[in-house]
C-alpha positions as a Python dict, from the first residue, in 0.01 Angstrom:
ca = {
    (1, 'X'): (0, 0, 0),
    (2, 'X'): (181, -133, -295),
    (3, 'X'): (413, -328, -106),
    (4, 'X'): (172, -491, 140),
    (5, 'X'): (-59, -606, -217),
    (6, 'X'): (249, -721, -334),
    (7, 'X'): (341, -909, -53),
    (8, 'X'): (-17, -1058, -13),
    (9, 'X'): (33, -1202, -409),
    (10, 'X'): (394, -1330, -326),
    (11, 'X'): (246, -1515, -17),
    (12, 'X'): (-48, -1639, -183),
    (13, 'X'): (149, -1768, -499),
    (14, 'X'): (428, -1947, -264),
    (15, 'X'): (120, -2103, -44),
    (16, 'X'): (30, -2276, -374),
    (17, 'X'): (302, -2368, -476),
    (18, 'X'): (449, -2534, -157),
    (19, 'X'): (98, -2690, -139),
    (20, 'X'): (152, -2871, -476),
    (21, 'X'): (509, -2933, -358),
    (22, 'X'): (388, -3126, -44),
    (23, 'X'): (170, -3377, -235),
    (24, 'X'): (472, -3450, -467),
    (25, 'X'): (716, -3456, -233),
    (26, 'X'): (838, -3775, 8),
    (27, 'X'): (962, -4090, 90),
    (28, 'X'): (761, -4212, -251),
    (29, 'X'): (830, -3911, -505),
    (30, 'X'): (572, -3860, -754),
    (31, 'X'): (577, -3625, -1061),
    (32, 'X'): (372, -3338, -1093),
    (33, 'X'): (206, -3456, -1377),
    (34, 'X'): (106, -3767, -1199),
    (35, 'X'): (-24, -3590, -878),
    (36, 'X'): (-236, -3364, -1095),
    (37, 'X'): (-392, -3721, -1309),
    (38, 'X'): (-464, -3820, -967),
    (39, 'X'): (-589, -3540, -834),
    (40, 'X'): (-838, -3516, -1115),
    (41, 'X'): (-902, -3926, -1103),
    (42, 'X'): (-900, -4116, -817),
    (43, 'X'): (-812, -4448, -970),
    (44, 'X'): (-693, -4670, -617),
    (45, 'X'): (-360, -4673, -746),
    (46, 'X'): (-70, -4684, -529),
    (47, 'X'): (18, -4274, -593),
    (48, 'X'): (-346, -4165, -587),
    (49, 'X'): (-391, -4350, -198),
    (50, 'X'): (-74, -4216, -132),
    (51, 'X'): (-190, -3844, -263),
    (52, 'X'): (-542, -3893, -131),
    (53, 'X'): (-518, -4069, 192),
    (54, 'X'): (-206, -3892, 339),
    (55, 'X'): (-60, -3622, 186),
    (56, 'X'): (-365, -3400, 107),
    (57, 'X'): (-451, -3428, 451),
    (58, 'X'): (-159, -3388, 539),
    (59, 'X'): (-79, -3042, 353),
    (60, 'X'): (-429, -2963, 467),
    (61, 'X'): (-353, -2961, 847),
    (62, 'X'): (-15, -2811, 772),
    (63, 'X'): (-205, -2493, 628),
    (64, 'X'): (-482, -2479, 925),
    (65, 'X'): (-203, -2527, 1201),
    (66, 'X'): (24, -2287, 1053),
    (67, 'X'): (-270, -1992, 1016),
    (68, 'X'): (-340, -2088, 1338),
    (69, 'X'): (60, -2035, 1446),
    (70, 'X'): (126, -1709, 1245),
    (71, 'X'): (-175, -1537, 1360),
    (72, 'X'): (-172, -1642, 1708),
    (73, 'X'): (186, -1557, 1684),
    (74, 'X'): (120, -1210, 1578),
    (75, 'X'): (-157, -1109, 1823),
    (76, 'X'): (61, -1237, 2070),
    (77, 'X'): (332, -986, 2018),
    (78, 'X'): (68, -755, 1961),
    (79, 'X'): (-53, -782, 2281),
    (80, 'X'): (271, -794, 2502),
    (81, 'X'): (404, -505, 2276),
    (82, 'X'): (717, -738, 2270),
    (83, 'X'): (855, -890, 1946),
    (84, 'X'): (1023, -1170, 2127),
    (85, 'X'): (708, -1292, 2217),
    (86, 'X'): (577, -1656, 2133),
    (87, 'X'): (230, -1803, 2191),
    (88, 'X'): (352, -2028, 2436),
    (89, 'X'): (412, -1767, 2667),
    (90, 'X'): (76, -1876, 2778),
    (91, 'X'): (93, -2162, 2844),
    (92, 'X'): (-143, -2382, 2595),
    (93, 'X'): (125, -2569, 2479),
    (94, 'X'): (243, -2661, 2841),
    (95, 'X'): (-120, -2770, 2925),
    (96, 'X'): (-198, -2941, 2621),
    (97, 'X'): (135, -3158, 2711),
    (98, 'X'): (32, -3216, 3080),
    (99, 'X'): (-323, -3275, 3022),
    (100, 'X'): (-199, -3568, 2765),
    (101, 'X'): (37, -3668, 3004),
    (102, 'X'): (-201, -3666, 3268),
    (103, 'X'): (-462, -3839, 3073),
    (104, 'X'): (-235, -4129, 2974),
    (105, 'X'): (-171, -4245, 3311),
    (106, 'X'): (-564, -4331, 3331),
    (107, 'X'): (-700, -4429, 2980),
    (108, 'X'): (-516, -4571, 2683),
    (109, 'X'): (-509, -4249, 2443),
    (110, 'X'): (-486, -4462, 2146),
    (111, 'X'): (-727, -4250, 1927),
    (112, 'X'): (-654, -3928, 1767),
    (113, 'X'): (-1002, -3753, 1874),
    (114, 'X'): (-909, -3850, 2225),
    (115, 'X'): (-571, -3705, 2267),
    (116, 'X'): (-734, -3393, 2091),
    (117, 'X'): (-970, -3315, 2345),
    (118, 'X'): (-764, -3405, 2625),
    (119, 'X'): (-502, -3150, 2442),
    (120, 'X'): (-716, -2885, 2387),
    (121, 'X'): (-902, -2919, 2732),
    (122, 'X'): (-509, -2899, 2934),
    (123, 'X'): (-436, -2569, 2702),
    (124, 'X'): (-763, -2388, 2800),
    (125, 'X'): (-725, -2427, 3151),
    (126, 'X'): (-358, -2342, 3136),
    (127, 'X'): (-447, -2008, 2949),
    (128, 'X'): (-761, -1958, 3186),
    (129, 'X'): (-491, -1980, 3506),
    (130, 'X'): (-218, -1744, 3304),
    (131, 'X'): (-474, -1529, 3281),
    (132, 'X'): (-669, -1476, 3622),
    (133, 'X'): (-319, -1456, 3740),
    (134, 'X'): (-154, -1205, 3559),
    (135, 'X'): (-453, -996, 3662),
    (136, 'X'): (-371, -1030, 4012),
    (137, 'X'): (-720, -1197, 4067),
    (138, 'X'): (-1053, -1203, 3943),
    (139, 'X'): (-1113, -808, 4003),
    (140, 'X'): (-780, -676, 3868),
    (141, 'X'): (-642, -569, 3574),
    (142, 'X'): (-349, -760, 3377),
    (143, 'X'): (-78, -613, 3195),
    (144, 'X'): (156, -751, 2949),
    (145, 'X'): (455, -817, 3151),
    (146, 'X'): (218, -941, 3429),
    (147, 'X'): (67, -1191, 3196),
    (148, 'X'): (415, -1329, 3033),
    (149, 'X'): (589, -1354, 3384),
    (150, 'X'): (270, -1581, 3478),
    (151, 'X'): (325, -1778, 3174),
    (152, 'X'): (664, -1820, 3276),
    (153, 'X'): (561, -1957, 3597),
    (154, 'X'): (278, -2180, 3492),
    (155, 'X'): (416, -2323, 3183),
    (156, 'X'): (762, -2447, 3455),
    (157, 'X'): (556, -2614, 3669),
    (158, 'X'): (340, -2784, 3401),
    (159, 'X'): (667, -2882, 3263),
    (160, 'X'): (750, -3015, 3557),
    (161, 'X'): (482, -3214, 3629),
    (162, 'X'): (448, -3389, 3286),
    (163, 'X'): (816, -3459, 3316),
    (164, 'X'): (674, -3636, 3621),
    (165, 'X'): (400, -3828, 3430),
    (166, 'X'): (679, -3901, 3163),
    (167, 'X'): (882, -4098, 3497),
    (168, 'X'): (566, -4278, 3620),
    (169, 'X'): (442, -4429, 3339),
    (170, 'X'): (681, -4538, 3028),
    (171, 'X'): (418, -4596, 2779),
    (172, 'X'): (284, -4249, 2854),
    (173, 'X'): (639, -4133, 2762),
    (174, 'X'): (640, -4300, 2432),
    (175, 'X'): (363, -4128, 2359),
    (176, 'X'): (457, -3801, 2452),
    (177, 'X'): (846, -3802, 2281),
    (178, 'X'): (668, -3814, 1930),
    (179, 'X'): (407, -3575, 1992),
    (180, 'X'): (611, -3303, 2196),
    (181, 'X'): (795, -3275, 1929),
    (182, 'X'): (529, -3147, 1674),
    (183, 'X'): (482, -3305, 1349),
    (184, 'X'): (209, -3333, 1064),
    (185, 'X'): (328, -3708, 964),
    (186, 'X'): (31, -3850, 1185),
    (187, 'X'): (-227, -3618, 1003),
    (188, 'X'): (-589, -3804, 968),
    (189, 'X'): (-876, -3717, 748),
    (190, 'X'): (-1063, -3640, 1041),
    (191, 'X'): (-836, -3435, 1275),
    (192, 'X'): (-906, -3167, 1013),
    (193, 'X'): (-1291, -3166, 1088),
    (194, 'X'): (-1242, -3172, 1443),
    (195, 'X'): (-1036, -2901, 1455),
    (196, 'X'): (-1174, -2635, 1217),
    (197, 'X'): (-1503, -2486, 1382),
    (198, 'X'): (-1259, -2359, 1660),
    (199, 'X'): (-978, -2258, 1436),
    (200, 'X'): (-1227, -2063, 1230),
    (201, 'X'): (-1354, -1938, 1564),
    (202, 'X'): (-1046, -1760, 1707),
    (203, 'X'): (-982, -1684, 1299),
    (204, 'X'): (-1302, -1465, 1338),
    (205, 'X'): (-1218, -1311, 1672),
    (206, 'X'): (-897, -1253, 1613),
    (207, 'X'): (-891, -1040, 1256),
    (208, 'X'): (-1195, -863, 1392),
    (209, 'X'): (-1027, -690, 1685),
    (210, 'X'): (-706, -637, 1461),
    (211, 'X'): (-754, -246, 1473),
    (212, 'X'): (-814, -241, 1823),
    (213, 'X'): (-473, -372, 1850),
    (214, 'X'): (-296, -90, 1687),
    (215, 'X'): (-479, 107, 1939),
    (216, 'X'): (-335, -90, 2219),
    (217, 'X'): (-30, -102, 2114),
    (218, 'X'): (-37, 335, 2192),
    (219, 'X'): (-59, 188, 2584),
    (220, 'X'): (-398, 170, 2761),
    (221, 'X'): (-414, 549, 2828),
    (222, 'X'): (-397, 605, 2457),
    (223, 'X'): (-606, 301, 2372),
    (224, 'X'): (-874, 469, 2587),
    (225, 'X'): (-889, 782, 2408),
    (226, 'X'): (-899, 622, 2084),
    (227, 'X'): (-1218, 407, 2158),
    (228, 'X'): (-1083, 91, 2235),
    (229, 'X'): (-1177, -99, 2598),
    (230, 'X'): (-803, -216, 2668),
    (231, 'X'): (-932, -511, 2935),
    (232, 'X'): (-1205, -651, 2724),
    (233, 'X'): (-920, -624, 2403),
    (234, 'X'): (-689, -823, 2566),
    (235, 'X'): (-913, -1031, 2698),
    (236, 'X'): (-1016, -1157, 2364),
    (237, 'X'): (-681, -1154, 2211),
    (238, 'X'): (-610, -1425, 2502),
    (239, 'X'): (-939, -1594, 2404),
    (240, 'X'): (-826, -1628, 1997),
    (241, 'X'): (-465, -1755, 2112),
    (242, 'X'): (-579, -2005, 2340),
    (243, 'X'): (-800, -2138, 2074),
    (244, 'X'): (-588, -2123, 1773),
    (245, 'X'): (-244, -2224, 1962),
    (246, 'X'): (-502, -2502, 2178),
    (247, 'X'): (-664, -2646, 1802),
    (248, 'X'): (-347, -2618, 1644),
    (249, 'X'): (-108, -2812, 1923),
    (250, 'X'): (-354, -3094, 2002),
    (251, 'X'): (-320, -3212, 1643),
    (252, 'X'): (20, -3115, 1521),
    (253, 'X'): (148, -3123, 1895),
    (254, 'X'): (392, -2769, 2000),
    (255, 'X'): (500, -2662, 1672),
    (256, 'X'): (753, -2410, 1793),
    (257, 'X'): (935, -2090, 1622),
    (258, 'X'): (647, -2051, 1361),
    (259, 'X'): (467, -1767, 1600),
    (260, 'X'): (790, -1596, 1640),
    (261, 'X'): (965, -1586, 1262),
    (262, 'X'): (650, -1519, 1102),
    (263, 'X'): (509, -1171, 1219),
    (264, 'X'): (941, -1048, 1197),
    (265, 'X'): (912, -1143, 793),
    (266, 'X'): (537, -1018, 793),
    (267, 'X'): (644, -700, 904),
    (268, 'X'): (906, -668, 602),
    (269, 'X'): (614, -571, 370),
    (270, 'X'): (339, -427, 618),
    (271, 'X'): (492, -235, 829),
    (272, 'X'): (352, -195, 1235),
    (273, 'X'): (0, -221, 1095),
    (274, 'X'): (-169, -472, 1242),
    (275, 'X'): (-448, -486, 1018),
    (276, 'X'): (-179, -654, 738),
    (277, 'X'): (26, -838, 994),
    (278, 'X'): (-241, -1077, 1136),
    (279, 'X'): (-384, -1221, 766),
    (280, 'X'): (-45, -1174, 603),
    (281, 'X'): (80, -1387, 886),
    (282, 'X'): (-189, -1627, 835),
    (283, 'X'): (-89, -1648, 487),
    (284, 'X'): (355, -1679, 547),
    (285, 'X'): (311, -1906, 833),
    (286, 'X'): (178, -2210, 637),
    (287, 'X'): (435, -2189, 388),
    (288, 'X'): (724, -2194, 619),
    (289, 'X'): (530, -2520, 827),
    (290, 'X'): (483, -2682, 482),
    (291, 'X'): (814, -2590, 382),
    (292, 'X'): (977, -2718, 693),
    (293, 'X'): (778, -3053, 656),
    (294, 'X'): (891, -3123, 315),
    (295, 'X'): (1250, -3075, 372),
    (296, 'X'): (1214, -3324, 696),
    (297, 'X'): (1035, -3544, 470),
    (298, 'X'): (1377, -3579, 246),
    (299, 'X'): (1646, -3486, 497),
    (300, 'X'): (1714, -3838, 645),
    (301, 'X'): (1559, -4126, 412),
    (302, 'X'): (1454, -4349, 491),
    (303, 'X'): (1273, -4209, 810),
    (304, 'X'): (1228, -3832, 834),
    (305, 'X'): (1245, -3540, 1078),
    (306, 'X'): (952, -3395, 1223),
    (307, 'X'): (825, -3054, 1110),
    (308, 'X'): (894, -2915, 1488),
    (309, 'X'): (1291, -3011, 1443),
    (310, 'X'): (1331, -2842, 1137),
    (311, 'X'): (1149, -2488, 1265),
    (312, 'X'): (1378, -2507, 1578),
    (313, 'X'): (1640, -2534, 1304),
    (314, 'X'): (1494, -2214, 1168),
    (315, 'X'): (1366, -2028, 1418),
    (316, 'X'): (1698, -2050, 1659),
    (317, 'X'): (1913, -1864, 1447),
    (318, 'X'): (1627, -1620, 1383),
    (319, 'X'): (1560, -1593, 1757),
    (320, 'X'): (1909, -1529, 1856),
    (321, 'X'): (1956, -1265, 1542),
    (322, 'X'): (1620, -1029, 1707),
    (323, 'X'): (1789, -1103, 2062),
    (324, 'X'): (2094, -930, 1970),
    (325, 'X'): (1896, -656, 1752),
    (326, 'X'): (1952, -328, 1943),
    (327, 'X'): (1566, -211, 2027),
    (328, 'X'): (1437, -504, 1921),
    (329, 'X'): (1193, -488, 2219),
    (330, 'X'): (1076, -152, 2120),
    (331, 'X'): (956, -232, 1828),
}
């Protein structure tokens, strides 16, 4: 108990302090004393409408889209029982891609709110078709191999086919070569508003069946005797993924890595209690998406790397390191 209260305070004092970090941070540095005048007064000077207009919105979405990652990230290897798992197993950030792709070759995406529905609309239906599938049809029951070896097939041919949107239309591939690549550097005011009710939604749904995944994690027999209706768990663990991973990638686009890393670090300080994992995760995953966006901000002036490039950076070393992990799979 001690060490999962001290590793809420850690995460909770590094959360505000890369949070202060991002508004300071960029291709204009300003000091900390300055951000916090602005903060406090909102004069229209050149640092306060750079503070106000894009980097607190910017550090805003960073912290929504990475709770969204890290706990959608950890019920996802909750549910598998796999801690190679990644929320894209599902397929929402496959679908969010086609149905943009798709989209473009029709009307001219060139608002934000547009491209977010069109997003979130390709990653429900993508999760909706993982999931009748993997249960063998409407009547059957999924499992989690059954489930990941549909998102496997689901998430190549949606691949596929916005590859194919990509080759008919050029301006559709502009469009998608920024925003596959996940970044918060496009972050509006709005997006924010847009997105919350449903972030907050699979938020809700998925800390309150966070016991009932320890109990799944015992197998289905187990689950049984302990209470817990395996089916209708799983089925809304799928539900809070798709929503958080859907929210989360038609904004930011497919952040990748962050629902992989975070539960693995989580886990340092909680244990295989799931009850810790899924807000702790919540809590670690924003700080390593902030994190990552301030060093891309800085690591090739006077442009700067994406958020998404720098995670791969991170989370490829980290991925092959669990690969290699004798039991790994076990856990």
């Amino acid at each position: 108990m001690r060490r999962r209260t001290l590793g809420l305070a850690l995460l909770l004092v590094l959360l505000a302090v890369i949070s202060v970090l991002s508004l300071a941070v960029g291709a204009k540095p300003i000091p900390l004393a300055d951000v916090w005048h602005v903060l406090l007064h909102r004069d229209g000077t050149d640092d306060s409408i750079v503070v106000w207009e894009r980097r607190i919105p910017r550090t805003l979405l960073g912290i929504a889209v990475g709770a969204a990652l890290g706990l959608a990230g950890a019920l996802m290897q909750a549910l598998s029982r796999n801690p190679l798992a990644d929320p894209g197993l599902l397929g929402v950030n496959a679908g969010a891609a086609a149905a943009v792709g798709a989209a473009g070759l029709f009307w001219p995406l060139t608002s934000t709110e547009t491209t977010v529905w069109f997003a979130f609309l390709g990653a429900g239906i993508a999760a909706t078709l993982v999931y009748t599938l993997g249960r063998g049809g409407m009547t059957g029951k999924a499992n989690p191999v059954q489930l990941i070896l549909a998102g496997m097939a689901v998430t190549a041919v949606l691949a596929s086919f916005t590859a194919a949107t990509s080759l008919i239309d050029t301006d559709s591939a502009d469009r998608l070569r920024f925003w596959v690549v996940g970044s918060l550097a496009v972050a509006q005011p709005g997006e924010l508003q847009l997105i919350l009710p449903f972030l907050l939604a699979g938020a809700v749904v998925g800390l309150a069946i966070s016991g009932r995944m320890d109990a799944l994690a015992l197998g289905d027999d187990a689950g049984r005797a302990l209470g817990t209706h395996p089916e209708r768990t799983r089925a809304l663990a799928i539900i809070a993924i798709t929503v958080l991973c859907g929210a989360a990638t038609s904004v930011a686009g497919p952040i990748t890595f962050i629902g992989l890393m975070v539960p693995h670090a989580v886990r340092l300080f909680t244990g295989p209690n799931q009850r810790w994992i899924l807000p702790l995760s919540m809590l670690c995953a924003p700080v390593i998406l902030l994190a990552s966006d301030i060093v891309g901000r800085v690591a090739a002036p006077p442009g700067e790397l994406e958020a998404g490039v720098v995670t791969a950076f991170l989370g490829a070393p980290v991925f092959i390191a669990l690969v290699r992990r004798r039991g790994v799979v076990a856990q």
